[in-house]
C-alpha positions in Angstrom: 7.7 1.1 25.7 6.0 4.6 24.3 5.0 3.8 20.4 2.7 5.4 18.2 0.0 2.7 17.1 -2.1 2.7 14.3 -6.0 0.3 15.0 -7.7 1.8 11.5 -7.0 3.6 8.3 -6.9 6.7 8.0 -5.1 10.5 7.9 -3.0 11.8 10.5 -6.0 12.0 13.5 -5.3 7.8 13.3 -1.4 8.3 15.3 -2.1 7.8 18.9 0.4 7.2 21.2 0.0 4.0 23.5 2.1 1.9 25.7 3.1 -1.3 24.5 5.2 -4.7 25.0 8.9 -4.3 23.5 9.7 -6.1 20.8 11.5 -9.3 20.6 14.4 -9.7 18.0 14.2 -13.2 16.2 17.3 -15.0 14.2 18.8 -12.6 12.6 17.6 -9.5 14.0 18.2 -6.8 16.3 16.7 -4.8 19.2 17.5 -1.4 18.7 17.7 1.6 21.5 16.5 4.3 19.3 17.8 7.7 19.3 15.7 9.3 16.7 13.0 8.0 13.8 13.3 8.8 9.9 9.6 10.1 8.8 8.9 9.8 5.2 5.9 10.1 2.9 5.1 7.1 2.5 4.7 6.7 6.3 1.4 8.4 5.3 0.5 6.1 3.0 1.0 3.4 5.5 -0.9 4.5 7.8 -4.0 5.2 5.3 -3.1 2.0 3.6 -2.5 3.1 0.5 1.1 2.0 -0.3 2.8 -0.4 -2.4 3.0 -3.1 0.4 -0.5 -3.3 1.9 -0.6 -2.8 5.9 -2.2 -4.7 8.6 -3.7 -3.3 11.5 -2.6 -3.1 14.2 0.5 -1.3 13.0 2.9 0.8 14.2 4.3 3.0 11.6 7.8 4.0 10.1 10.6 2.4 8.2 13.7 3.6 9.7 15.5 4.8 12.7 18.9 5.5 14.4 20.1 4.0 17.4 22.5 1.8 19.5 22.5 -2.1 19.7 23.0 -4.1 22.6 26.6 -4.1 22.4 26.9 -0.6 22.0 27.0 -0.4 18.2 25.3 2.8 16.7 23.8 1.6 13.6 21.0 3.2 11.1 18.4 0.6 10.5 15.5 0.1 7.9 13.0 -1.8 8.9 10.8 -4.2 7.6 7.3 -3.8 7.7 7.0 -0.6 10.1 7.7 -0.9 14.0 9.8 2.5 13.9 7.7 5.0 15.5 8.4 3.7 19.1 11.7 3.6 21.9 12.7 0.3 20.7 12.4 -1.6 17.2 13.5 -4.2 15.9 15.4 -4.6 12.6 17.1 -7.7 10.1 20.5 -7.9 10.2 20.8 -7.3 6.4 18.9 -4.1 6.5 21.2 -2.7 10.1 24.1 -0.6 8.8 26.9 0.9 11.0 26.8 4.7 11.1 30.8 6.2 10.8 31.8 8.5 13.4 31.4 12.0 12.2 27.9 11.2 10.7 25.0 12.7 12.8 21.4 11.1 13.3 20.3 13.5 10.9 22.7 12.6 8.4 22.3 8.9 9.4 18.5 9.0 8.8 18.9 11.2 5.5 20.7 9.0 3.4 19.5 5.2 4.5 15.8 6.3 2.6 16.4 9.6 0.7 19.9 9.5 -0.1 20.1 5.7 -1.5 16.7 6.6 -3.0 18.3 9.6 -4.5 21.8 7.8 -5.7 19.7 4.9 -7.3 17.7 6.9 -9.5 20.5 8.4 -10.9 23.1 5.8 -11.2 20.7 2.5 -11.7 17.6 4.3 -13.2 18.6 7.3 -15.1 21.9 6.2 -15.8 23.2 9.9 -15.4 26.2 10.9 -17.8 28.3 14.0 -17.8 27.1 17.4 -18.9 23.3 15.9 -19.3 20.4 18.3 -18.0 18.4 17.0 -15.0 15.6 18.8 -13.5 14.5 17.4 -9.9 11.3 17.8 -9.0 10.6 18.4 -5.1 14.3 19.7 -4.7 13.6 20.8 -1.6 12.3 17.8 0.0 14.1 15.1 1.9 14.9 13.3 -2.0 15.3 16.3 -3.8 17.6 18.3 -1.7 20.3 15.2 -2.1 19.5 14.7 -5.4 20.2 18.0 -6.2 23.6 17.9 -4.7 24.4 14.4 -5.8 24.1 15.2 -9.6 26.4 18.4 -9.3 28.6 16.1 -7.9 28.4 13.4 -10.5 29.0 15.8 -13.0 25.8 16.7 -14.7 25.6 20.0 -16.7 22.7 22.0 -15.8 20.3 21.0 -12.7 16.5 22.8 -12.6 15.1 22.6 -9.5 11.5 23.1 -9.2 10.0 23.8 -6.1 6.7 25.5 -4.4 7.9 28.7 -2.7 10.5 31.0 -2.7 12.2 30.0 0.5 12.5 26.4 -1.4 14.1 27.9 -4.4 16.6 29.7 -2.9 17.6 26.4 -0.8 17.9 24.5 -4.2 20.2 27.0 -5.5 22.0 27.0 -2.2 22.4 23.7 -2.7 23.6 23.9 -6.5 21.0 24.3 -8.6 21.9 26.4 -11.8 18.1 27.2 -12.2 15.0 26.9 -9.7 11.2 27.6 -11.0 8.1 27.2 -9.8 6.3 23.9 -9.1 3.1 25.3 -9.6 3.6 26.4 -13.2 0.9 26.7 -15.7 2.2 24.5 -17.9 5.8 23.0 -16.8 6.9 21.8 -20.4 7.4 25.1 -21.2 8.9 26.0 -18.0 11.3 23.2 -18.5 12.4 24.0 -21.7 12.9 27.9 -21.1 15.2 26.8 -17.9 17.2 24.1 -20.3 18.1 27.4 -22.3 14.9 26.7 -24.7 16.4 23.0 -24.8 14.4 19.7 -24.0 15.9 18.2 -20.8 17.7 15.1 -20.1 16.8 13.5 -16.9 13.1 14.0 -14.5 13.4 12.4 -11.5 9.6 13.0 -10.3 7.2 12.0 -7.1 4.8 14.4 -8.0 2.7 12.5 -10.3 -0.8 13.6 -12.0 -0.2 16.7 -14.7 3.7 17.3 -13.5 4.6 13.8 -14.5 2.6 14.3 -18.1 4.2 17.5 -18.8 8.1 16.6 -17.8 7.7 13.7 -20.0 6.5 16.1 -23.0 9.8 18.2 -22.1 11.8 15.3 -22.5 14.8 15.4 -25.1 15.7 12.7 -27.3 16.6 9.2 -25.4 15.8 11.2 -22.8 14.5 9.5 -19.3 12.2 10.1 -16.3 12.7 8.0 -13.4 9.4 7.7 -11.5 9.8 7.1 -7.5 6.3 8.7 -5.9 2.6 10.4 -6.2 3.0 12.7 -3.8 -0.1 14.8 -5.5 -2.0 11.2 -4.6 -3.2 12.1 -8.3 -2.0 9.4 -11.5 -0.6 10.8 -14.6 -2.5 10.0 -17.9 -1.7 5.9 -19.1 1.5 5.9 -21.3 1.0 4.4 -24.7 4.0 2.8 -26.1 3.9 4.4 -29.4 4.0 7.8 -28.1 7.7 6.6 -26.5 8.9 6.4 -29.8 8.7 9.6 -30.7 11.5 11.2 -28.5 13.0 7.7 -27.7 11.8 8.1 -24.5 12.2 6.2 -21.5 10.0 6.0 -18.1 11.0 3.5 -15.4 10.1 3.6 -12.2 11.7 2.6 -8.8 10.5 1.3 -5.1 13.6 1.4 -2.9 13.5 -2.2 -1.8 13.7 -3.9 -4.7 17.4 -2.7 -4.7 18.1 -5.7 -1.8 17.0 -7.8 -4.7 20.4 -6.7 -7.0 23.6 -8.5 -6.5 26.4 -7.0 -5.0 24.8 -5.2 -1.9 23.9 -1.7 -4.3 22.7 -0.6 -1.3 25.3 -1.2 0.8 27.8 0.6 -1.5 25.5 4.0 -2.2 25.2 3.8 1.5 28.8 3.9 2.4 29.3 6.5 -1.0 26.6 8.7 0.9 28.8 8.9 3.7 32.1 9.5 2.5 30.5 12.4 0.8 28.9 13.7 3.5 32.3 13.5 5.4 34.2 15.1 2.3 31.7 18.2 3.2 30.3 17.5 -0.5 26.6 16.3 0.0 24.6 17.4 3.2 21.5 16.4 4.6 18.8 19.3 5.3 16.8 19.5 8.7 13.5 19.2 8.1 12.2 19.5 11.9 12.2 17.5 15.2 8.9 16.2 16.8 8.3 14.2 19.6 7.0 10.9 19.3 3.7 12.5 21.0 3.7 15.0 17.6 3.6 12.5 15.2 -0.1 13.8 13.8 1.7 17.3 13.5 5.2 15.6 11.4 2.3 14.0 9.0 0.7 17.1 8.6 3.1 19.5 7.5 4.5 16.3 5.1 1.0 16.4 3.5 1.0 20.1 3.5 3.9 19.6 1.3 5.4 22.7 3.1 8.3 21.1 4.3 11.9 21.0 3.3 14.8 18.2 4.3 14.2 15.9 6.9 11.8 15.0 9.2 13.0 13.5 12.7 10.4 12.2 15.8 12.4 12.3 19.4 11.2 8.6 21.0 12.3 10.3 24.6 9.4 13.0 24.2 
């Protein structure tokens, strides 16, 4: 089968496309047929090995992907420990979900990372309530553009979007937004506060990290919370002392989408199937991003790390 293969750490230049065995399914897993790959960010760090789980070379990249079982089934798959960036992969059982009719690959491949990442934050982390403020960072990005929509839906009063361009902004607001500002600004407390009507806010959810993260928790209102899911700037914010969280009541979690399999209950399961009955109810939609082909996959890396991109990335396994 056609895969891209990683043999050493690095940027995008280390994707090259090679031929290799498929791969064989063990107890309780499936071979997939895929259709079309999820990319995400932190394919990038996988591939530089600089994410959470360490890598081991040889690798081949990506977490998730669309397809059809052996019998036929179209399912949406995470997998575990890469294997997605190739015309067959294989996936656990637990972690193989059956995609409803009416619900595209894009769709499919929004929600099983971005969506449930999305839903988590603001139902497990943040613990969103009615009428509360919530600015997303990113809002135009494969997170943000479902967060955005999710907390309209879920009833919070004002959502600030922040993104990098115009073209950005106007999707957030598209997407229902009440305000969108710059990402880049000087100082974003201020910006935060002036687009909460001179109000500190409620919720963050940020994957910026570095300065953005510092200054939305300085904008931060009383019991206010920022859920923490990224570093997308590759740059830390400044070490919380716990004192200082005491001063607003302040709370900072943060959240790696597989720790959810560890909850009881099958959360993830549940947002899943939420994310879909939305999406057929015409109330959340996932954003194209772009289609590559597999043989692109440098280029789908590079405009993530650009950070120029909006939605959804795809890779085409047949090209």
């Amino acid at each position: 089968m056609r895969a891209v293969q990683v043999t050493e750490f690095g940027g995008p230049e280390v994707l090259n496309l090679v031929d290799l065995p498929d791969p064989i399914p063990g107890p309780g897993q499936l071979l997939i047929d895929v259709d079309r790959i999820g990319v995400n960010y932190a394919d990038t760090h996988q591939a530089e090995n600089s994410y959470l789980a360490p890598s081991k070379l040889p690798l081949v990249p990506g977490g998730e992907v669309v397809g059809r079982t052996a019998d036929g089934k179209r399912v949406v798959a995470l997998l575990n420990g890469g294997g997605g960036y190739a015309e067959r992969a294989v996936a656990d059982e637990v972690t193989t979900f059956g995609v409803p009719d009416g619900v595209d690959d894009l769709t499919a491949l929004s929600f099983i990372v971005q969506g449930t990442t999305a839903a988590i934050l603001l139902r497990k982390n943040v613990h969103l309530e009615p009428g509360e403020s919530v600015v997303v960072h990113a809002a135009a990005g494969g997170v943000g553009s479902i967060a955005v929509q999710l907390a309209k839906a879920w009833g919070a009063g004002r959502v600030i979007a922040t993104a990098s361009s115009d073209e950005k902004r106007a999707l957030a607001l598209e997407l229902g937004a009440d305000v969108a500002i710059d990402s880049r600004a000087e100082n974003m407390t201020d910006a935060l506060r002036e687009a909460n009507g001179g109000k500190r806010v409620d919720v963050v959810l940020d994957m910026t990290g570095g300065s953005v993260t510092d200054q939305s928790i300085a904008a931060l209102a009383p019991f206010g919370r920022l859920a923490f899911y990224g570093m997308a700037s590759r740059r830390q914010p400044k070490p919380i002392e716990a004192r200082n969280l005491l001063g607003h009541s302040t709370t900072v979690s943060g959240m790696w989408l597989p720790h959810v399999f560890k909850l009881p209950g099958n959360q993830f399961g549940r947002a899943l199937d939420d994310l879909f009955s939305l999406a057929l109810a015409g109330q959340v939609r996932a954003i194209a991003g772009g289609e590559y082909a597999l043989s692109d996959a440098r280029a789908a890396h590079e405009a993530l790390r650009s950070r120029g991109t909006t939605g959804k990335l795809l890779l085409d396994p047949a090209k």
